[in-house]
N, CA, C and O atoms as a GROMACS GRO file, in nm:
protein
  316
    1UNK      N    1  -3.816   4.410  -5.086
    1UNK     CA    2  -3.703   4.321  -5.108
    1UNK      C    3  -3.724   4.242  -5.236
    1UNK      O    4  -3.838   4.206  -5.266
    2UNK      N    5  -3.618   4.213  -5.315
    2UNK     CA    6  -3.602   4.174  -5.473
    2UNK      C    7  -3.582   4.014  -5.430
    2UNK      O    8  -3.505   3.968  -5.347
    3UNK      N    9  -3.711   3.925  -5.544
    3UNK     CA   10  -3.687   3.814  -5.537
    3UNK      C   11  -3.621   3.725  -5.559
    3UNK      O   12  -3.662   3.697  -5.672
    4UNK      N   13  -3.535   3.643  -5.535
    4UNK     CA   14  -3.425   3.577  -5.605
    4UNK      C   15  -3.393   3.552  -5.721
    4UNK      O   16  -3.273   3.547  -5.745
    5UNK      N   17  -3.508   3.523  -5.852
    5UNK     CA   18  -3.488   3.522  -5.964
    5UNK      C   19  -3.475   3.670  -6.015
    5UNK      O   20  -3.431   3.690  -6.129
    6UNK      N   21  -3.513   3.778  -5.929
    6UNK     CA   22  -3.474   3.933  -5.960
    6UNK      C   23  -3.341   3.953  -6.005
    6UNK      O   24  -3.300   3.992  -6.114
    7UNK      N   25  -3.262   3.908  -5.870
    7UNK     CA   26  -3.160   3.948  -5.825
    7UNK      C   27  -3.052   3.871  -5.921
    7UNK      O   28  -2.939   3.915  -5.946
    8UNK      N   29  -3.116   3.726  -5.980
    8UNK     CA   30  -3.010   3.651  -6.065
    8UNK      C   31  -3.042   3.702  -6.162
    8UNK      O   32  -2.939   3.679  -6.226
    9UNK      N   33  -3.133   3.781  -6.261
    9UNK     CA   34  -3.164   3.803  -6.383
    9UNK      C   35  -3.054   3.959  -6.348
    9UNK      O   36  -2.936   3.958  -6.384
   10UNK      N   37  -3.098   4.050  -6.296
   10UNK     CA   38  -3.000   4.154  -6.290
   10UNK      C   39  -2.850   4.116  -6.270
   10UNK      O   40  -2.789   4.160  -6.367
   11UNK      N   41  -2.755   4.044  -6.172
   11UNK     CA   42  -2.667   3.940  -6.195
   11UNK      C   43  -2.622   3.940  -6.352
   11UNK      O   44  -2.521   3.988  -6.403
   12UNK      N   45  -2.705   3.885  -6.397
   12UNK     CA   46  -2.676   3.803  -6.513
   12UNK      C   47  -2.666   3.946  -6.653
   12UNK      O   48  -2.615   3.929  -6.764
   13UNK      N   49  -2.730   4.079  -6.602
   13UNK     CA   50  -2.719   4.151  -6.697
   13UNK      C   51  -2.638   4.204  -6.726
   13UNK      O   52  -2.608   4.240  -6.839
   14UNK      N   53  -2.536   4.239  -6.539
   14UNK     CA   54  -2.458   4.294  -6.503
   14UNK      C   55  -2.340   4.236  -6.552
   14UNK      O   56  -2.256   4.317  -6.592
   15UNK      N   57  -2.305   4.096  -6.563
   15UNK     CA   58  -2.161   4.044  -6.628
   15UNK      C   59  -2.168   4.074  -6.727
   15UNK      O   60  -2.063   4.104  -6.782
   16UNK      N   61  -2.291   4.084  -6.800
   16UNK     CA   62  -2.302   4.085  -6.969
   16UNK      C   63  -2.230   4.272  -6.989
   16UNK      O   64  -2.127   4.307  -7.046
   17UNK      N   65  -2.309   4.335  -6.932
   17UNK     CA   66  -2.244   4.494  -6.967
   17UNK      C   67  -2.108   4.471  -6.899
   17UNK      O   68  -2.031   4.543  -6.963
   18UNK      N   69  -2.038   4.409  -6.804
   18UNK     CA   70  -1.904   4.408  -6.751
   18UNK      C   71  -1.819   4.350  -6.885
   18UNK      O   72  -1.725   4.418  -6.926
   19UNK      N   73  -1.858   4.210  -6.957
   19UNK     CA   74  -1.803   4.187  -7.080
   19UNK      C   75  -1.791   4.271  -7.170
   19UNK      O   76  -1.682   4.300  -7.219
   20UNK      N   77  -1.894   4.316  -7.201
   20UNK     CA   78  -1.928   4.451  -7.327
   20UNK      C   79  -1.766   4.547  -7.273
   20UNK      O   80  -1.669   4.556  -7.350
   21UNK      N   81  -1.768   4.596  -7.164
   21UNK     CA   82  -1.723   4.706  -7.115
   21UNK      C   83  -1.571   4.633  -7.137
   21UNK      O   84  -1.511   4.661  -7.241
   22UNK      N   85  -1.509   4.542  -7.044
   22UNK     CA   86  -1.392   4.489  -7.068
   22UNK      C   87  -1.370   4.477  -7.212
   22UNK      O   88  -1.257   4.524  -7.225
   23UNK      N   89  -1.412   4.440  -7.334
   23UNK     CA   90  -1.360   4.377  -7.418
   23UNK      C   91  -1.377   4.521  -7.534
   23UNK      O   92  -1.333   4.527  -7.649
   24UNK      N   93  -1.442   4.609  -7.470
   24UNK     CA   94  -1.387   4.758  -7.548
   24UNK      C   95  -1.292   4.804  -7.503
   24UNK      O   96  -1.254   4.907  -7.560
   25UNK      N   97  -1.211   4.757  -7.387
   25UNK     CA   98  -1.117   4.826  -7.346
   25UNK      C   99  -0.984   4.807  -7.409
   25UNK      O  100  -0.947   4.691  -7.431
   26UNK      N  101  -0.901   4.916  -7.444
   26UNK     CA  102  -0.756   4.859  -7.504
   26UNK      C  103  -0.652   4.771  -7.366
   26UNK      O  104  -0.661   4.737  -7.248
   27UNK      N  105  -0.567   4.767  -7.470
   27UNK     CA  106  -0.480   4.695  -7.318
   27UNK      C  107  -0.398   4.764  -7.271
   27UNK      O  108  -0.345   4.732  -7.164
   28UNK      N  109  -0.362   4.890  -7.345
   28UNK     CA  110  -0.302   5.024  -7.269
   28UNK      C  111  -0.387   5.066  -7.095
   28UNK      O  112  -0.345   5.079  -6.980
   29UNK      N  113  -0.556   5.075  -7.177
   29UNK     CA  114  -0.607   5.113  -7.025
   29UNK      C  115  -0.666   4.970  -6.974
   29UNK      O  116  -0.767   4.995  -6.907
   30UNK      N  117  -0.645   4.838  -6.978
   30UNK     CA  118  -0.613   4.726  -6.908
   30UNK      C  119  -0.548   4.750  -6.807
   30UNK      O  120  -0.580   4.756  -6.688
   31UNK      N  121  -0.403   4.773  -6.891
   31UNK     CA  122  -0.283   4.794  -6.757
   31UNK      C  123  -0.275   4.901  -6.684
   31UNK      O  124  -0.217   4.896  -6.576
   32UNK      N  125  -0.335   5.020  -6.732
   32UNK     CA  126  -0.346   5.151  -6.655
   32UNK      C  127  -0.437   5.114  -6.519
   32UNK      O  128  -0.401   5.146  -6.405
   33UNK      N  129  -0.585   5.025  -6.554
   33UNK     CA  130  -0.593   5.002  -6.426
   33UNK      C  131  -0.572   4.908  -6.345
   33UNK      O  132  -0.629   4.897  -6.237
   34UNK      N  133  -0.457   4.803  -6.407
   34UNK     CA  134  -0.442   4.705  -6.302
   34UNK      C  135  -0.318   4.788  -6.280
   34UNK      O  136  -0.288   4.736  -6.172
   35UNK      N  137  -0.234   4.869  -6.297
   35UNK     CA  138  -0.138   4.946  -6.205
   35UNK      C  139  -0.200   5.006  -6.094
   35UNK      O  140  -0.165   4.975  -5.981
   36UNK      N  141  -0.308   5.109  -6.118
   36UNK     CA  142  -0.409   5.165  -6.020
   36UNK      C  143  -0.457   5.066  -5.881
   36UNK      O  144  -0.466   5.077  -5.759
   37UNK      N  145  -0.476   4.975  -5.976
   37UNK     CA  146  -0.556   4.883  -5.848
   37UNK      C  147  -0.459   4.812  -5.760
   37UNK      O  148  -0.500   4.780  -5.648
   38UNK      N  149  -0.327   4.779  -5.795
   38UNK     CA  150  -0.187   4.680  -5.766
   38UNK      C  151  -0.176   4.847  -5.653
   38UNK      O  152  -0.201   4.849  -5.532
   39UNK      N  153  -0.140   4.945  -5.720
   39UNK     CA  154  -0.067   5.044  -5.623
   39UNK      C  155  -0.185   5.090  -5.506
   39UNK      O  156  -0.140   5.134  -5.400
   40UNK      N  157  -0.352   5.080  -5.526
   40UNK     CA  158  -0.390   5.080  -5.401
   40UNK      C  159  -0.394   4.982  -5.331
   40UNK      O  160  -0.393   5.011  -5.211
   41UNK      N  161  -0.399   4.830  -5.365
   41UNK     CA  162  -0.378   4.694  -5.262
   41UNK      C  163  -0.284   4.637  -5.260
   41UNK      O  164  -0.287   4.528  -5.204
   42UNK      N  165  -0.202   4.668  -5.299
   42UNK     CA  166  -0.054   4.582  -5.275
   42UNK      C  167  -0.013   4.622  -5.152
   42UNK      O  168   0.038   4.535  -5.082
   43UNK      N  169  -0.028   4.790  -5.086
   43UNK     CA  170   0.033   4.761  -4.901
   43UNK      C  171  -0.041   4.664  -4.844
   43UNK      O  172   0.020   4.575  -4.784
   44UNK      N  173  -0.204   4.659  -4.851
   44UNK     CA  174  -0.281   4.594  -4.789
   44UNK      C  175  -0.231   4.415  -4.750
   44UNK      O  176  -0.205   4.347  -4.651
   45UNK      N  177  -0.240   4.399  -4.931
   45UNK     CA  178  -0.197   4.260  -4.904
   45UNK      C  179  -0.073   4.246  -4.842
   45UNK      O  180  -0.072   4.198  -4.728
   46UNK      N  181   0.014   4.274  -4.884
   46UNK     CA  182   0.158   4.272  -4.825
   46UNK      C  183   0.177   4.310  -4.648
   46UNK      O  184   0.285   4.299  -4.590
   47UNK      N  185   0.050   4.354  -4.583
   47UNK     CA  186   0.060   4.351  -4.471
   47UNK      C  187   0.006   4.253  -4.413
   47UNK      O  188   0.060   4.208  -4.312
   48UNK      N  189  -0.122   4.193  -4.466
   48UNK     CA  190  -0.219   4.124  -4.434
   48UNK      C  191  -0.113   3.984  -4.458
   48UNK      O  192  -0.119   3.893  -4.375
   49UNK      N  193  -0.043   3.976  -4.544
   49UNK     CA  194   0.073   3.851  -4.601
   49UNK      C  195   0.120   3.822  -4.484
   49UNK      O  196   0.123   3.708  -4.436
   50UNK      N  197   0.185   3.991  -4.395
   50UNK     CA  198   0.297   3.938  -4.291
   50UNK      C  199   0.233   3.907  -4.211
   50UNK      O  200   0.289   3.805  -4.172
   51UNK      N  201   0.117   3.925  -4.128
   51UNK     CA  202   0.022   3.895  -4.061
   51UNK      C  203  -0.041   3.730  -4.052
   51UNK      O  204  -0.078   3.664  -3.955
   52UNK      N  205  -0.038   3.705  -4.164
   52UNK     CA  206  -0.054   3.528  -4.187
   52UNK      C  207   0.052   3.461  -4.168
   52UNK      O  208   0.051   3.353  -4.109
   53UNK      N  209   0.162   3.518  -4.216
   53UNK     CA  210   0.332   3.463  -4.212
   53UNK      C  211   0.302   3.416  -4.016
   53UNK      O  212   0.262   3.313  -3.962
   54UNK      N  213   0.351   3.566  -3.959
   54UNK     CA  214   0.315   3.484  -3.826
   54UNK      C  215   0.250   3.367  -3.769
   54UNK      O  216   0.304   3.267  -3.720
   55UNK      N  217   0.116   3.397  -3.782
   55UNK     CA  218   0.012   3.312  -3.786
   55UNK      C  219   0.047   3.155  -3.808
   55UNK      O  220   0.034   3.068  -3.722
   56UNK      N  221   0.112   3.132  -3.986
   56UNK     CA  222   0.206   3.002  -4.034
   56UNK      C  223   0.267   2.951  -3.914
   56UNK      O  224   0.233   2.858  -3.842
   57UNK      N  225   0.390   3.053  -3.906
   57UNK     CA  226   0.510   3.045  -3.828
   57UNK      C  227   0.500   2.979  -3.672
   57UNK      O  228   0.563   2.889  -3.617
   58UNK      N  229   0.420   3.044  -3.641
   58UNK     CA  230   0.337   3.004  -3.495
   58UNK      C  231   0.271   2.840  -3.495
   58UNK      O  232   0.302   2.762  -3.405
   59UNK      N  233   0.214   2.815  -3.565
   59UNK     CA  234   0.164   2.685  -3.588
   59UNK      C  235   0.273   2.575  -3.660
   59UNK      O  236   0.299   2.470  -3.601
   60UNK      N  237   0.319   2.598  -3.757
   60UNK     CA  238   0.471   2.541  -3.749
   60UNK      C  239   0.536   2.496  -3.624
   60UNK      O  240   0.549   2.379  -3.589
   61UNK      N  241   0.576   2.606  -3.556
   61UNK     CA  242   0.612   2.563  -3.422
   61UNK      C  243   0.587   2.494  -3.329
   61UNK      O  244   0.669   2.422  -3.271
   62UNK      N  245   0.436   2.511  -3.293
   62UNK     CA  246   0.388   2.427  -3.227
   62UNK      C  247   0.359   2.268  -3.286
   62UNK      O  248   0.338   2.173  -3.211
   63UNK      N  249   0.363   2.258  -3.430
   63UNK     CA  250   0.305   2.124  -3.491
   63UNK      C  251   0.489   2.057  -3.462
   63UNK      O  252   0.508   1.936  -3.447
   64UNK      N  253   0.563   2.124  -3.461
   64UNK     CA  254   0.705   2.078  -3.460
   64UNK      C  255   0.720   2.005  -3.294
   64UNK      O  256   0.769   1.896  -3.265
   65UNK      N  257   0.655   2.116  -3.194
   65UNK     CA  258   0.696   2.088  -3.060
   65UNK      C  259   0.588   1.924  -3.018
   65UNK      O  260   0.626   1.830  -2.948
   66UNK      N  261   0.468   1.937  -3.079
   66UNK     CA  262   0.387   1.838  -3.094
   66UNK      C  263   0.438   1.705  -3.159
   66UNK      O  264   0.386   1.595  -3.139
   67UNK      N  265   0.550   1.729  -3.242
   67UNK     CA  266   0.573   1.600  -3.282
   67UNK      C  267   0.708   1.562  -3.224
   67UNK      O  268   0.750   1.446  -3.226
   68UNK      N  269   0.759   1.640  -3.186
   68UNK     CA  270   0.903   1.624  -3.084
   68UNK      C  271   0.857   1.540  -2.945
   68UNK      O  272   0.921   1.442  -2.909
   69UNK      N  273   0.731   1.592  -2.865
   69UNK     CA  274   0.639   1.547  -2.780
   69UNK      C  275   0.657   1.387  -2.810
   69UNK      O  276   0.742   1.312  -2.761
   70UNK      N  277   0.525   1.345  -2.930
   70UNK     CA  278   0.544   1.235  -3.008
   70UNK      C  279   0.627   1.147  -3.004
   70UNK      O  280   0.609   1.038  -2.949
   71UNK      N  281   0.738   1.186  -3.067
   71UNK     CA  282   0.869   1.145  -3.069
   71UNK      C  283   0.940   1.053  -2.924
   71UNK      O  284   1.000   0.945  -2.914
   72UNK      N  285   0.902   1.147  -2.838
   72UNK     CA  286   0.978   1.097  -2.749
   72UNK      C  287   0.845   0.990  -2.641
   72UNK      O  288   0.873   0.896  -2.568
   73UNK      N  289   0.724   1.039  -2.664
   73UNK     CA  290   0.627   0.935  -2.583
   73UNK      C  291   0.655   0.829  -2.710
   73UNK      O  292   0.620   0.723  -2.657
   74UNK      N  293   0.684   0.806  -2.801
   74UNK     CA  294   0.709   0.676  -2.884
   74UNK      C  295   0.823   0.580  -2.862
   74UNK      O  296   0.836   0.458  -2.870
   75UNK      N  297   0.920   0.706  -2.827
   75UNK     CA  298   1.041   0.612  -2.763
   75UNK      C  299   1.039   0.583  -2.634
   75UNK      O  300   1.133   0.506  -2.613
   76UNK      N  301   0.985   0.602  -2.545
   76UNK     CA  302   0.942   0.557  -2.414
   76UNK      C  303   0.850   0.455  -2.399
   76UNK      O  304   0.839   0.392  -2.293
   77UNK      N  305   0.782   0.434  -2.499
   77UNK     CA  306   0.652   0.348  -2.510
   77UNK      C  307   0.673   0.266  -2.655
   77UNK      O  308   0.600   0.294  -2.750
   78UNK      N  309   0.765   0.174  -2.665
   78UNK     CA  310   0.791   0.082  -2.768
   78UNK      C  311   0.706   0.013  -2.854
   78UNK      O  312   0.739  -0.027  -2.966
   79UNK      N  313   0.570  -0.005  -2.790
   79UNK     CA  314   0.500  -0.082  -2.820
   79UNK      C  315   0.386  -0.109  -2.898
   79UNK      O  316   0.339  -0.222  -2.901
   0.00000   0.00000   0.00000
């Protein structure tokens, strides 16, 4: 097993060739692969989206029924 200053020195070599590599790239094949990458995760996210939407929606509701609750032990209890 690689010791922590291993693992940050390799880290650290690895952004450096990721820079090198990005900043030879044109922006023709920029966008070639952020189309690539958008057209394999965009169902993902967009499902995983509606999946949270619920999730929102659900807690909304209940924070609504919670303060309707509220609402009315406040008007019963003036004080």
């Amino acid at each position: 097993m690689q010791d922590l200053s291993t693992l940050r020195t390799r880290w650290t070599e690895i952004e450096v060739e990721e820079t090198r590599l990005l900043r030879e790239m044109s922006i023709q094949e920029s966008l070639r692969i952020y189309a690539l990458l958008y057209a394999a995760f965009a169902p993902r996210f967009q499902a995983e989206e509606q999946a949270h939407m619920v999730e929102r929606e659900a807690e909304l509701i209940e924070r609504q029924r919670r303060l309707v609750k509220l609402a009315h032990w406040l008007k019963d209890h003036p004080q």
